[in-house]
N, C-alpha and C positions, 0 to 999 in steps of 0.2 A: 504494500500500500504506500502510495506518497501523500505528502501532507506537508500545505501550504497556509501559511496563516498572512492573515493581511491585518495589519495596523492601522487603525485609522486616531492614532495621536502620535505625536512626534517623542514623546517618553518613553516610548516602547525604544526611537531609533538610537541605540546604543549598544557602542561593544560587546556588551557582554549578553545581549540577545542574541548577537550574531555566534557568538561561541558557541552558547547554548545549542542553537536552532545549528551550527555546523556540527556538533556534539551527537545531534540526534538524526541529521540528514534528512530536516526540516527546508524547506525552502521559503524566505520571507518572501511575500507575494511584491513583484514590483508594481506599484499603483501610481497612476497618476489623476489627484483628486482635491479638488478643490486648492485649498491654501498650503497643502502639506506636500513639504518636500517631497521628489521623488528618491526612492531608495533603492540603490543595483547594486545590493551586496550579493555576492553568489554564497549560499549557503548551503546548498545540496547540488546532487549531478544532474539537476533539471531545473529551470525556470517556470515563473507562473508570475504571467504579466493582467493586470485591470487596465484597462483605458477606461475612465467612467467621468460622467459630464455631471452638467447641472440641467437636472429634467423641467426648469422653468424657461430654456433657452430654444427649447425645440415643442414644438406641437404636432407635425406629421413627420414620419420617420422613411423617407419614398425617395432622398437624392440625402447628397453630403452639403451641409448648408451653414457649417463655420469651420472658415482655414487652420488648416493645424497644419502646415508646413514645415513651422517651425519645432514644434515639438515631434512631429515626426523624425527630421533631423537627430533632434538629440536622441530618440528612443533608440532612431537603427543603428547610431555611434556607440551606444552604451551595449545594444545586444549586439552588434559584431563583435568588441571586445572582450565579451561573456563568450563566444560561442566555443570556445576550445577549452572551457573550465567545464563543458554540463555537456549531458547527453542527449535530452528533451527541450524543446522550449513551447510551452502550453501559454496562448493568447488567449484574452476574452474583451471584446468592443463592445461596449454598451451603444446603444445608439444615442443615447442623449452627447455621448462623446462628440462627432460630430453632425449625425443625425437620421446616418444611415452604416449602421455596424459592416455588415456584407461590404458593402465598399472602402471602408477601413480596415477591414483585412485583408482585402485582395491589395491595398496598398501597400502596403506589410511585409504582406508577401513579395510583390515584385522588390522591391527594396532592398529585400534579403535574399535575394535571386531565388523563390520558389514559386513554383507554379501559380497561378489564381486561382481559382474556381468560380467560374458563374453560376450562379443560382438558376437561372433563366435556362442556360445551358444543359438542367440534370432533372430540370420540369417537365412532364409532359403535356400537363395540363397547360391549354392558354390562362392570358388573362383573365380574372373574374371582374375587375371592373374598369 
């Protein structure tokens, strides 16, 4: 079983969590959320990333509808430099992130030279509306 814990207060971020959670091959969830630093400690041989928004910013979740450019940047800087410390790396988009998940991981992805997946693509069903 693997097991990720994600902090959402900045007390938690300290050394001796990281020893801990290295101790037991624990992985501190990287999140990036609200006002709190983000965290890319590698503490276990796999990662476990949050991209999570603020759900008063989005209303329909159908295209990507706030630029994150920039913190894209730093995210694929931090996990290219992770990727030779871990064996897995496990993502999750919330859509309020930037307002449509499915397209924030296919960005993700290409970035990290893997494949994308279309959703569209693995559908058989048309549109319903």
């Amino acid at each position: 079983m693997k097991l990720a814990l994600e902090f959402r207060h900045a007390s938690w971020h300290v050394p001796a969590t990281w020893d801990l959670f290295r101790q037991h091959g624990v992985a501190v969830a990287w999140t990036e959320w609200r006002e709190l630093a983000r965290v890319t400690e590698v503490t276990a041989d796999f990662l476990y990333l949050r991209w999570l928004g603020d759900r008063r910013e989005i209303a329909k979740y159908d295209r990507v509808q706030i630029d994150r450019e920039d913190s894209f940047r730093a995210w694929e800087a931090d996990l290219m430099s992770a990727l030779g410390d871990v064996r897995e790396v496990y993502g999750y988009f919330n859509n309020h992130w930037a307002g449509h998940s499915p397209a924030s991981a296919n960005d993700m992805k290409r970035r990290l030279g893997l494949v994308a997946v279309e959703a569209k693509d693995r559908w058989r069903q048309r549109e319903l509306f």
